[in-house]
C-alpha positions in Angstrom: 309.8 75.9 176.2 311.3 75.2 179.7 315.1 75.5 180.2 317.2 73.5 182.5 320.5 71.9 182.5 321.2 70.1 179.5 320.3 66.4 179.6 323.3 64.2 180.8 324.4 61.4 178.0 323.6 57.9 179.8 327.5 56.5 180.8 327.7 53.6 178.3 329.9 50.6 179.7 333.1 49.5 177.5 333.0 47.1 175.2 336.6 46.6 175.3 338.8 44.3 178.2 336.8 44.5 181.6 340.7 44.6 183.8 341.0 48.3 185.5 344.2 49.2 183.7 342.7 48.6 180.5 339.3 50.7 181.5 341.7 53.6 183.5 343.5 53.9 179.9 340.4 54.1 177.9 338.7 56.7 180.1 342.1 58.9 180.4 342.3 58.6 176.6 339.3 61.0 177.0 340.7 63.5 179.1 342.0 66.3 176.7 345.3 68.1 177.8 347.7 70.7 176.9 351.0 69.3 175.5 354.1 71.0 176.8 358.0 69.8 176.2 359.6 69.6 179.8 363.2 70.6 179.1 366.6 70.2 181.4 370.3 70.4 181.3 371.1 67.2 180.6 375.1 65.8 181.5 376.2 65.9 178.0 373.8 68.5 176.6 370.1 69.5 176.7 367.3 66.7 177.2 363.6 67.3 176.9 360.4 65.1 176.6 357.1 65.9 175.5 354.5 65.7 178.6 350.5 66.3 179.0 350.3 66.0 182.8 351.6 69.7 183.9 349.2 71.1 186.4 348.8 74.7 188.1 349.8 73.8 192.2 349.6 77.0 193.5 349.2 81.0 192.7 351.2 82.1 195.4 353.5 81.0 196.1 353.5 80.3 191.7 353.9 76.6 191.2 353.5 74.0 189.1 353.6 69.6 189.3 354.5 67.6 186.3 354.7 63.3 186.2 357.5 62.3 184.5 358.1 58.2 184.0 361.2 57.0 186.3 362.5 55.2 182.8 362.5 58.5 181.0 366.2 60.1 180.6 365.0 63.4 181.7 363.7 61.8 185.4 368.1 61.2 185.9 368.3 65.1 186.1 365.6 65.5 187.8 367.1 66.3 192.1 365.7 69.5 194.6 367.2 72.6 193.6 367.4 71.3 189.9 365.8 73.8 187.0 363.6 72.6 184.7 362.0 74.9 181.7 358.0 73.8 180.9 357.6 75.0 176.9 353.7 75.4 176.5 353.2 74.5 172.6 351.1 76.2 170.3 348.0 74.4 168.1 351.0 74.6 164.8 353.3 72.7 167.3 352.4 69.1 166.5 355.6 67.9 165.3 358.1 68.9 168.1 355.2 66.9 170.1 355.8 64.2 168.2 359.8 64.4 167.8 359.8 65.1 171.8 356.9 62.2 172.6 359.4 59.6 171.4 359.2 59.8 167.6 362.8 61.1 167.2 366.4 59.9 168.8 367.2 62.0 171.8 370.1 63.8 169.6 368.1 65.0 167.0 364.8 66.3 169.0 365.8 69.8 169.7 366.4 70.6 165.6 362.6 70.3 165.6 361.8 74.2 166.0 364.0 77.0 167.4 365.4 76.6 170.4 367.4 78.8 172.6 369.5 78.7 175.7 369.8 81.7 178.2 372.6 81.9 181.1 371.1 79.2 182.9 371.5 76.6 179.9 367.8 75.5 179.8 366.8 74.8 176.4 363.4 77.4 175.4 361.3 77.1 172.5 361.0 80.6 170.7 357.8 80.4 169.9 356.3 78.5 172.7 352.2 79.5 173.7 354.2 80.1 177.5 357.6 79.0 178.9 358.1 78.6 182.7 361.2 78.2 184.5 360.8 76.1 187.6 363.1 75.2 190.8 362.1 71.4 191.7 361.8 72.0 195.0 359.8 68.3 196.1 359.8 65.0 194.1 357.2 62.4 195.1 357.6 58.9 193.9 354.6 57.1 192.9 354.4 54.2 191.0 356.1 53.9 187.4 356.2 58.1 188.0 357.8 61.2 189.8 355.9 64.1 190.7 357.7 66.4 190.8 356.6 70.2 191.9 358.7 73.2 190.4 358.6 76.6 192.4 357.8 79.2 189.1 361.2 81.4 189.1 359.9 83.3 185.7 357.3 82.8 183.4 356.7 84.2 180.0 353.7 84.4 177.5 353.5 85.1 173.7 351.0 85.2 171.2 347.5 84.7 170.8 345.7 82.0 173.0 345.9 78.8 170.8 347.4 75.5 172.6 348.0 72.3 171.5 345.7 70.0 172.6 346.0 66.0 173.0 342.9 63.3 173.2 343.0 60.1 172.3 346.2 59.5 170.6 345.7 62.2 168.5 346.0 66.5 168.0 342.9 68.5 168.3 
């Protein structure tokens, strides 16, 4: 028996539309990601949105980029110096995804699981996989998006390892 890397599956070609933006969405549907809820003070209360594209920048100094679509009410809080809180959900999470993904009114989102305010007034989820408060200190402008990069002011961690994941238009 020889061993060796495992054979590589042959890349099958779509059947689907032959554009690029329908072929970029079909291959990001496979891309599996962590799903967060990006919180901020919002001008007449908290506002938070439900987001799969937050990304590690740097370890020092600790910092962190997440997309956020122009058209979404969050992006309107969003300046340099601005605090932002990145709530990490746990696997049991899926419906504050969904409420926060654009399944529930803006008013009512934040009476899906317990939330909490500290000093600062950033909206945390108790039992969040990881919360990180960020300083947006750059936001970068591309296409329908922002990307915005939050220096890491304080970061906490709390049960076991289990995060939600999203593929495909669905939980894993």
């Amino acid at each position: 028996m020889t061993s060796g890397p495992p054979a590589t599956p042959p890349v099958v070609p779509s059947d689907g539309p032959t554009d690029l933006g329908a072929n970029f969405r079909a291959a990001m549907r496979r891309l599996a990601s962590a799903v967060g809820v990006l919180t901020v003070r919002g001008p007449d209360g908290p506002i938070g949105m439900a987001a799969t594209s937050i990304t590690s920048l740097t370890m020092d100094p600790p910092a962190l980029l997440v997309c956020v679509n122009r058209k979404a009410a969050l992006h309107a809080c969003m300046e340099k110096d601005a605090l932002f809180c990145v709530n990490l959900l746990s696997r049991h999470q899926s419906a504050i995804s969904a409420a926060f993904g654009g399944g529930v009114a803006h008013e009512d989102r934040f009476r899906q699981g317990r939330w909490h305010s500290e000093a600062d007034g950033l909206p945390r989820l108790e039992d969040a996989q990881a919360i990180m408060i960020c300083r947006i200190e750059k936001i970068v402008p591309y296409g329908t998006h922002s990307i915005v990069i939050g220096a890491v002011d304080e970061a906490q961690v709390s049960g076991a390892i289990a995060p939600l994941i999203y593929q495909d238009g669905t939980y894993l």
